[in-house]
BANU-935251 format. One record per residue: residue number from 0; residue in three letters; x, y, z of N, C-alpha, C in turn. Coordinates in Angstrom, 2 decimals, always signed. Example, Ala and Ser with C-alpha at 12.3 -4.5 7.8 and 13.67 -1.06 7.14 Angstrom:
# residues 2
+-----+------+---------+---------+---------+---------+---------+---------+---------+---------+---------+
!  nr ! rest !     npx !     npy !     npz !    capx !    capy !    capz !     cpx !     cpy !     cpz !
+-----+------+---------+---------+---------+---------+---------+---------+---------+---------+---------+
!   0 !  ala !  +13.19 !   -5.69 !   +7.80 !  +12.30 !   -4.50 !   +7.80 !  +13.20 !   -3.30 !   +7.80 !
!   1 !  ser !  +12.85 !   -2.25 !   +7.08 !  +13.67 !   -1.06 !   +7.14 !  +12.90 !   +0.03 !   +7.87 !
+-----+------+---------+---------+---------+---------+---------+---------+---------+---------+---------+
END
This chain:
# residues 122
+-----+------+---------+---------+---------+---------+---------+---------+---------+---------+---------+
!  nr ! rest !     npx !     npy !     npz !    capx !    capy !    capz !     cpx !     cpy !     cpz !
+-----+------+---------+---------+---------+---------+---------+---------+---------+---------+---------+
!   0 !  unk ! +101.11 !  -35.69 ! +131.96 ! +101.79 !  -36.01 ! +133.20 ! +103.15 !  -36.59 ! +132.85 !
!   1 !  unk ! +104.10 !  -35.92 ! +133.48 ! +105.51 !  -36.36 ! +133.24 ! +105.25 !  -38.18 ! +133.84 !
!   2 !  unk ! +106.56 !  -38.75 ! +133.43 ! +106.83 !  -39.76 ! +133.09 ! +107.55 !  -39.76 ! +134.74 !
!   3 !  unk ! +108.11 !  -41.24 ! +135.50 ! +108.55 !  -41.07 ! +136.89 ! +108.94 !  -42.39 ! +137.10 !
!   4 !  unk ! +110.68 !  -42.10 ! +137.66 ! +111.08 !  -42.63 ! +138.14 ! +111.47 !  -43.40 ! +139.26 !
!   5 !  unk ! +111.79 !  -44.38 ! +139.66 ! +111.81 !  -45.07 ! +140.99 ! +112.90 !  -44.53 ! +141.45 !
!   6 !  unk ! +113.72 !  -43.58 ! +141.19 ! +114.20 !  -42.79 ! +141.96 ! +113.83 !  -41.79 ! +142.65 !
!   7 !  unk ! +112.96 !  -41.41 ! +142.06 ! +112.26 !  -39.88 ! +142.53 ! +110.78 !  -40.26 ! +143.10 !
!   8 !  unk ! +109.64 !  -39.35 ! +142.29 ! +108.50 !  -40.00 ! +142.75 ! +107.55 !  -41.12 ! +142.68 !
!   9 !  unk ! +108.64 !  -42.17 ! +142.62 ! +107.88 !  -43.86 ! +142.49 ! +106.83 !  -44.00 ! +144.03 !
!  10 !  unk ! +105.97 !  -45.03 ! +143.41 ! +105.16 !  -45.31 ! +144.71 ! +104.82 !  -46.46 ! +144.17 !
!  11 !  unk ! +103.96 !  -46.96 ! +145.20 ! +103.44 !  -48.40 ! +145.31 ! +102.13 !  -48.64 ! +145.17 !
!  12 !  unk ! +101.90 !  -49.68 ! +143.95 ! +100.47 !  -49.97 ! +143.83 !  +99.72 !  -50.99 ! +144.66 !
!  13 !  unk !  +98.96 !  -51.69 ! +145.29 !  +98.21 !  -53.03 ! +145.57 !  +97.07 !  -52.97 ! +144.95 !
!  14 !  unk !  +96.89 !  -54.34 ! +143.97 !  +96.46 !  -54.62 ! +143.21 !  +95.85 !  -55.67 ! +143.35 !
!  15 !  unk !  +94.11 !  -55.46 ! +143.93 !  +93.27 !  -56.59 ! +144.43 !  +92.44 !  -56.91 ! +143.16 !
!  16 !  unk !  +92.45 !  -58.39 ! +142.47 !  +91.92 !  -58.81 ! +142.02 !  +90.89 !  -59.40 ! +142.49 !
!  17 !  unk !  +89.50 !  -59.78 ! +142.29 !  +88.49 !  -60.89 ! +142.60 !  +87.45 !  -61.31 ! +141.62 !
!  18 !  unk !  +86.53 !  -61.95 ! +142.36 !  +85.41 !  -62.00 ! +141.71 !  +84.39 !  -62.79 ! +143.19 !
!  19 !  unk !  +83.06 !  -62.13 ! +143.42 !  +82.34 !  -61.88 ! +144.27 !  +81.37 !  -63.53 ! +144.14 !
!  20 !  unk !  +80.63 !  -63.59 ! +145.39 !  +79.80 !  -64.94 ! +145.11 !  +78.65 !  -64.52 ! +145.18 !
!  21 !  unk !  +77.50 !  -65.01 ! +145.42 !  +76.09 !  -64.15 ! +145.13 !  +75.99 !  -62.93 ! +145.80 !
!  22 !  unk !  +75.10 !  -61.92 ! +145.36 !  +75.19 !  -60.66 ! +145.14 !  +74.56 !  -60.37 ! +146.57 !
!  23 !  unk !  +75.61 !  -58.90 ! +147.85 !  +75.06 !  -59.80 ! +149.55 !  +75.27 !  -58.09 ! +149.40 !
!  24 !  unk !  +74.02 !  -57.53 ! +150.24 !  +73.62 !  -56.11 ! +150.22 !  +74.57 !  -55.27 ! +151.18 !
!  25 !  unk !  +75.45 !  -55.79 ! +152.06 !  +76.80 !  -55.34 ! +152.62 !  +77.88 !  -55.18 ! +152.09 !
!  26 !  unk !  +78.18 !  -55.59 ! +150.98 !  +79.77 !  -55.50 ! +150.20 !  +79.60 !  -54.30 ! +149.82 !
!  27 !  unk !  +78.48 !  -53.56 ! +149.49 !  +79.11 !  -52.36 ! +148.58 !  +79.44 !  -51.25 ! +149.55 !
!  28 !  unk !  +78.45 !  -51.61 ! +151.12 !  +78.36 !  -50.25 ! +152.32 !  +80.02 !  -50.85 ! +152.64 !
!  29 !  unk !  +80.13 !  -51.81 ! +153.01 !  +81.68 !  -51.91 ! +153.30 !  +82.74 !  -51.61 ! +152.65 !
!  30 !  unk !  +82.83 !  -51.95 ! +151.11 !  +83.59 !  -51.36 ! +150.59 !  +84.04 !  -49.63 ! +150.40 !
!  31 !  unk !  +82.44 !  -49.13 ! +150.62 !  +82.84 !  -47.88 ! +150.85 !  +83.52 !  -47.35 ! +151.65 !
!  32 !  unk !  +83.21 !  -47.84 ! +152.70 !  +83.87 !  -47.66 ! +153.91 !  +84.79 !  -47.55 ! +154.19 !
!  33 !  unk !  +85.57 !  -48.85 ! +153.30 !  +87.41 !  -49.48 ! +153.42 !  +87.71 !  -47.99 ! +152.72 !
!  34 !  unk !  +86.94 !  -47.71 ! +151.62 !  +87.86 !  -47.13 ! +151.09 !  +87.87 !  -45.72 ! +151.46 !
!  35 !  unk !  +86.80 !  -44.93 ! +152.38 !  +87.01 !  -43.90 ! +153.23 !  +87.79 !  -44.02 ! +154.10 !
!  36 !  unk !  +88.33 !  -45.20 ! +154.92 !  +88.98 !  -45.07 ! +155.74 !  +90.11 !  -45.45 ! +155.29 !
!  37 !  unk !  +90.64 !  -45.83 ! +154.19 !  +91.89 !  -46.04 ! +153.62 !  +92.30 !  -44.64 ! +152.96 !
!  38 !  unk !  +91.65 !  -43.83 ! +152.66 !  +92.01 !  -42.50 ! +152.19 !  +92.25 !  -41.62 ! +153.51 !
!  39 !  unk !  +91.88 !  -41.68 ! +154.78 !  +92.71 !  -41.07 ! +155.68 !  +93.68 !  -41.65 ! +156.02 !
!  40 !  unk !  +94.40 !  -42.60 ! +155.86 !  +95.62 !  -43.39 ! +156.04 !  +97.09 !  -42.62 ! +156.00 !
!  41 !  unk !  +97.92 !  -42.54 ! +156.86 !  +99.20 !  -41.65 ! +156.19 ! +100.10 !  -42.56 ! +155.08 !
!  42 !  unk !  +99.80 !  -41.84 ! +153.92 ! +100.75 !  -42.88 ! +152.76 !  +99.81 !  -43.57 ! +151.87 !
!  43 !  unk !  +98.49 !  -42.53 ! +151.90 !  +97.35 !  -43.37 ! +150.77 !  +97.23 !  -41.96 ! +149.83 !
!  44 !  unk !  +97.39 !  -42.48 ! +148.59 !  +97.66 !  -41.58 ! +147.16 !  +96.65 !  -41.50 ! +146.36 !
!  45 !  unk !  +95.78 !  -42.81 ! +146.20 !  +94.55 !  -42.64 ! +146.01 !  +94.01 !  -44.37 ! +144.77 !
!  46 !  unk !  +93.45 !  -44.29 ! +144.30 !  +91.88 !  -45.49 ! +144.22 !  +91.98 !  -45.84 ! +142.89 !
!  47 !  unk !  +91.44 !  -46.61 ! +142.01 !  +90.87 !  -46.75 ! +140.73 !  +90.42 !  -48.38 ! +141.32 !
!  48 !  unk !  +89.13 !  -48.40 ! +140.49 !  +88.57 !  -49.69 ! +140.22 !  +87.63 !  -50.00 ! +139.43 !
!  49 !  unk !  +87.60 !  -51.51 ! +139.13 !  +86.42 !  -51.76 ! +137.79 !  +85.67 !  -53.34 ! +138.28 !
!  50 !  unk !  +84.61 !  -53.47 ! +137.94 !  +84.61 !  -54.42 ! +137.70 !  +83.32 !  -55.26 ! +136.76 !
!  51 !  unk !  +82.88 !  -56.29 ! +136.39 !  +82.06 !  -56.13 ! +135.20 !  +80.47 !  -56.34 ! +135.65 !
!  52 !  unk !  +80.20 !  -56.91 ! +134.31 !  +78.64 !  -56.04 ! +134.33 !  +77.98 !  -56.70 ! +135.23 !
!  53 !  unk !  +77.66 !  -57.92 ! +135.47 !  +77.38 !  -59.03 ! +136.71 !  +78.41 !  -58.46 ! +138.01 !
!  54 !  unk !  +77.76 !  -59.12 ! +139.24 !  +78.18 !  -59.21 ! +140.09 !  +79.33 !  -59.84 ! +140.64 !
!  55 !  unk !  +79.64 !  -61.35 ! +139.42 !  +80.04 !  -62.39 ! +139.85 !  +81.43 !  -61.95 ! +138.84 !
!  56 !  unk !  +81.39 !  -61.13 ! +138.11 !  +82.51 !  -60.83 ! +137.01 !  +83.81 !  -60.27 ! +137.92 !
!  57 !  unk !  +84.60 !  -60.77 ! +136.82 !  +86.00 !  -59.74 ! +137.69 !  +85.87 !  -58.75 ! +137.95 !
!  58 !  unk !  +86.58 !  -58.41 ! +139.28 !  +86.77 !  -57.54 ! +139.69 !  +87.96 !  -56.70 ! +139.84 !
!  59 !  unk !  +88.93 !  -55.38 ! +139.83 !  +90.20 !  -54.90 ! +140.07 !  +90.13 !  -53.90 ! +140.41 !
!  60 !  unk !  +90.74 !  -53.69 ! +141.60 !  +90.99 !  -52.44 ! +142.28 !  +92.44 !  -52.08 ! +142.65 !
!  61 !  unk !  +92.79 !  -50.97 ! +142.45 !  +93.98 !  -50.64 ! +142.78 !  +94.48 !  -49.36 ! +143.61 !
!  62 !  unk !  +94.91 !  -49.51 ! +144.46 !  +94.96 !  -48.42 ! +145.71 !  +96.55 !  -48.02 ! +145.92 !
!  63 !  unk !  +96.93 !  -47.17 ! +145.73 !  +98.53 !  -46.38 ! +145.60 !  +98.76 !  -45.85 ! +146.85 !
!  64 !  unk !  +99.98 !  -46.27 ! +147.20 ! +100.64 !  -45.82 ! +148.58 ! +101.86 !  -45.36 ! +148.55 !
!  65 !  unk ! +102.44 !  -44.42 ! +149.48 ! +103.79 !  -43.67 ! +149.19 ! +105.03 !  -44.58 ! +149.29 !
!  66 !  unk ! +104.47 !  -45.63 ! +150.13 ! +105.85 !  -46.80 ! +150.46 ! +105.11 !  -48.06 ! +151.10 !
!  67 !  unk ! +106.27 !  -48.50 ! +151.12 ! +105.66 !  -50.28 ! +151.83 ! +105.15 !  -50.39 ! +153.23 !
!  68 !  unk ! +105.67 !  -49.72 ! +154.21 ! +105.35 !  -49.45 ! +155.25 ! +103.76 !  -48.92 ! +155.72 !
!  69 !  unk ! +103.35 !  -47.70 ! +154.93 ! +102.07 !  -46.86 ! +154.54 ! +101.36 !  -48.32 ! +154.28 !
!  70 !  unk ! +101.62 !  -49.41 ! +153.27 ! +100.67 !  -50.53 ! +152.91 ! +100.56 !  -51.51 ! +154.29 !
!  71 !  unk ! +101.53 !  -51.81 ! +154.73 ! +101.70 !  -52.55 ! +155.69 ! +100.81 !  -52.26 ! +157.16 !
!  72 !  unk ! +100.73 !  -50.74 ! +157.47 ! +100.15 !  -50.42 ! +157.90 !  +98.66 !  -50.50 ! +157.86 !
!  73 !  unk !  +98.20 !  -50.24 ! +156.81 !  +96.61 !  -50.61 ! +156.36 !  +96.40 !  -51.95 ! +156.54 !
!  74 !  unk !  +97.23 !  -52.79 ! +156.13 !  +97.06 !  -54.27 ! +155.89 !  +96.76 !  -54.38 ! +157.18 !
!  75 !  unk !  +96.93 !  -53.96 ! +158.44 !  +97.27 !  -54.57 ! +159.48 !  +95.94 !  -53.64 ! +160.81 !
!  76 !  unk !  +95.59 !  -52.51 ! +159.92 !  +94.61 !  -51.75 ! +160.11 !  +93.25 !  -53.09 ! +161.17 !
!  77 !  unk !  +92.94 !  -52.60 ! +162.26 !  +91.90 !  -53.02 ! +162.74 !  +90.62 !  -53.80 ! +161.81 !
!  78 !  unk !  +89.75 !  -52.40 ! +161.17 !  +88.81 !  -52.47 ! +161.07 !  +89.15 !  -53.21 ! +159.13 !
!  79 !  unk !  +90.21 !  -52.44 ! +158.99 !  +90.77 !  -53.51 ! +157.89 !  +90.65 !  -54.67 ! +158.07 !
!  80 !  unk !  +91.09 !  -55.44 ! +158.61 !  +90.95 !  -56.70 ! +159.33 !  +90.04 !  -57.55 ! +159.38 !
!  81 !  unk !  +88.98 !  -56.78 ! +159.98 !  +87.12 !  -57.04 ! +160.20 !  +86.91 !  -57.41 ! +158.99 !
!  82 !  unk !  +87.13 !  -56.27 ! +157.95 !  +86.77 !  -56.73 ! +156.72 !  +87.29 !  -57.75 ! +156.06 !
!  83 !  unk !  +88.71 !  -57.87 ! +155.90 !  +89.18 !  -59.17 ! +154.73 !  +88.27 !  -60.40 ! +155.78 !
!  84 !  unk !  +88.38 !  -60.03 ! +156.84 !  +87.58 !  -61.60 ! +157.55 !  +86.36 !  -61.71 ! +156.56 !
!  85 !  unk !  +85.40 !  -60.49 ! +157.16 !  +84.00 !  -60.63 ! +156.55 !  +84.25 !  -61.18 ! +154.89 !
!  86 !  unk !  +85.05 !  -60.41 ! +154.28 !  +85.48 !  -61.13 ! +152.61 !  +85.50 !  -62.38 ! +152.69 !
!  87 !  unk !  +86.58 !  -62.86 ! +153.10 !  +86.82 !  -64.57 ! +153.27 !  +85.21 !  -65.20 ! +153.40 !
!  88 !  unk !  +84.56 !  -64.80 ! +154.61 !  +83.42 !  -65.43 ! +154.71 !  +82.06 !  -65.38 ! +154.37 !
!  89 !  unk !  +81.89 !  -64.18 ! +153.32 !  +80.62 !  -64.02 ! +153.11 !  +80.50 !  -63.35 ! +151.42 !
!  90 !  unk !  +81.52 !  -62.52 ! +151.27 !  +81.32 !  -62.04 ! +149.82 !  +82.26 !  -62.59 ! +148.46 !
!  91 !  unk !  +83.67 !  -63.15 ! +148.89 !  +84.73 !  -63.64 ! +147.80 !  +84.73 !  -64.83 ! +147.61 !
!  92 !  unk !  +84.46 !  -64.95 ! +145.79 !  +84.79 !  -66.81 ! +145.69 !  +85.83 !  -66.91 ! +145.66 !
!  93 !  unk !  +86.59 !  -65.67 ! +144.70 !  +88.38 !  -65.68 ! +144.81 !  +88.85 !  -64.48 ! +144.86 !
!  94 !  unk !  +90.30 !  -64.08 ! +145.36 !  +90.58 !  -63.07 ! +145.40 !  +92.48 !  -63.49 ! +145.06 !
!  95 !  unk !  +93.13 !  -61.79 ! +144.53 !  +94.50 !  -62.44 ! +144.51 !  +95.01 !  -60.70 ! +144.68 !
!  96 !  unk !  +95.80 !  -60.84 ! +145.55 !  +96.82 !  -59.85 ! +145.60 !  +98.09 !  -59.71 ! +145.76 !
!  97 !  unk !  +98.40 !  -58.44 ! +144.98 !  +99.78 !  -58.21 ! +144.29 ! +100.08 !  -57.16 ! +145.03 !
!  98 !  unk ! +101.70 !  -56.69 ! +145.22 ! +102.11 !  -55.38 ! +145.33 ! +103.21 !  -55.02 ! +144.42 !
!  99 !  unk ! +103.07 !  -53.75 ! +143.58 ! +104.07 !  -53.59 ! +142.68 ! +104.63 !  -52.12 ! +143.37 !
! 100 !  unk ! +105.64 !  -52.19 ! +142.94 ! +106.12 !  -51.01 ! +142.35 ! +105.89 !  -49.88 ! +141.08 !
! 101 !  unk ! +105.49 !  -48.72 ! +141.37 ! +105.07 !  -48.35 ! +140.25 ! +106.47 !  -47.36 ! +139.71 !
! 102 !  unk ! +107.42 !  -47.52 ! +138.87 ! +107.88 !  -46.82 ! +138.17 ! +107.89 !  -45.61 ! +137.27 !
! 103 !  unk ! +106.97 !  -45.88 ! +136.21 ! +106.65 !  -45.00 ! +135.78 ! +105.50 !  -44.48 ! +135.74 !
! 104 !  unk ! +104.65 !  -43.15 ! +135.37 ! +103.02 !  -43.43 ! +135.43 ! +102.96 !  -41.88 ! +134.44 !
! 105 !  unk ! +102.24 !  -42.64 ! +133.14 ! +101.86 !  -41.31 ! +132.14 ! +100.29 !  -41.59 ! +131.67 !
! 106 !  unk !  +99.92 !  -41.34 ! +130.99 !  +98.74 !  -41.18 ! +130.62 !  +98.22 !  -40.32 ! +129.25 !
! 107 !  unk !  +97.13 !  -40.74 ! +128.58 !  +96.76 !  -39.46 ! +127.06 !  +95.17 !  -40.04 ! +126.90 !
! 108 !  unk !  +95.19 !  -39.16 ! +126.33 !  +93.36 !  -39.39 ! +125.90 !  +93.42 !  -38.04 ! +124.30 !
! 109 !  unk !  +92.48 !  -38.70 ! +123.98 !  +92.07 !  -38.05 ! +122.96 !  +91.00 !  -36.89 ! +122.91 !
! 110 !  unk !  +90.36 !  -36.87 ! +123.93 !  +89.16 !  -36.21 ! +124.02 !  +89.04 !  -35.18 ! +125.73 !
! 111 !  unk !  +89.78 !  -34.81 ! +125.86 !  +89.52 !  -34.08 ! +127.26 !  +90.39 !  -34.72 ! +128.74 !
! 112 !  unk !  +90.20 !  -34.30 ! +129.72 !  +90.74 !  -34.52 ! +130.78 !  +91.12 !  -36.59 ! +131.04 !
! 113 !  unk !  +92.32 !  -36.95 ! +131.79 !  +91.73 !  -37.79 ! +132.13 !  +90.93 !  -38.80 ! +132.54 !
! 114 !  unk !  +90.84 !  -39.93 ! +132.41 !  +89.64 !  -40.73 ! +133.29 !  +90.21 !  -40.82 ! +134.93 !
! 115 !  unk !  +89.37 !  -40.46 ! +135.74 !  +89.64 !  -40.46 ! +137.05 !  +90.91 !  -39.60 ! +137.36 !
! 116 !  unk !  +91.04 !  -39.06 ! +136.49 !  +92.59 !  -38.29 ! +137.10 !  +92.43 !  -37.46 ! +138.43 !
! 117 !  unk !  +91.16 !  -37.49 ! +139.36 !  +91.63 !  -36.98 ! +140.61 !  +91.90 !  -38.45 ! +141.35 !
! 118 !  unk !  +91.92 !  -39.76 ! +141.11 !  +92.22 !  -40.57 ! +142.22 !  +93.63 !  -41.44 ! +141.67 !
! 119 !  unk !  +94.04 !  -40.88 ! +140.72 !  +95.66 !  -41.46 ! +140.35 !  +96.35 !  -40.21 ! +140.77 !
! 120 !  unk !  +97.63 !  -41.09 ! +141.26 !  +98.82 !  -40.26 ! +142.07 !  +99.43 !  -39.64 ! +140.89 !
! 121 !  unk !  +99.67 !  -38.42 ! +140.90 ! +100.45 !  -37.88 ! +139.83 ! +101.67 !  -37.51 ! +140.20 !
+-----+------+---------+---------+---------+---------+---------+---------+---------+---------+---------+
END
């Protein structure tokens, strides 16, 4: 994958850090959810996330948008909404979010296709 400039096809990452409080059988149906309904969004590019082997371990997700506006929009999303509430009050001990700019974006592997290369913006 070519290399990319913030002149041309730069986009925008948000970059949710956390880590979860005891393990609550709704975070994972919701999260799915956010993130089906954040993929019909106009200005959503697409997903990656990790987090560790416990429940309670960090967490990072990162969701790519065409511009600030496209983010702003989600942020402000209804049912979006519902959720960071429900977060605050039932599933996050902490959480921290960032928005970058993404400049450049390349990638290599040694062994075959990408990891996740259908949910990074190319």
């Amino acid at each position: 994958m070519p290399g990319r400039s913030a002149d041309d096809d730069s986009c925008f990452a948000v970059i949710f850090t956390s880590r979860l409080r005891a393990p609550d059988p709704g975070y994972g149906d919701m999260a799915e959810k956010m993130l089906a309904l954040a993929s019909e969004q106009p200005g959503f590019l697409g997903f990656e996330s990790a987090r560790g082997d416990g429940d309670s371990e960090l967490g990072i997700s990162i969701s790519y948008w065409r511009d600030r506006d496209s983010i702003l929009a989600w942020r402000g999303h209804v049912e979006h909404l519902v959720a960071q509430e429900l977060g605050r009050e039932r599933w996050y001990a902490y959480y921290r979010l960032r928005v970058a700019q993404v400049e450049r974006d390349y990638e290599w592997s040694c062994d075959g296709p990408p990891i996740n290369s259908d949910h990074v913006p190319g």
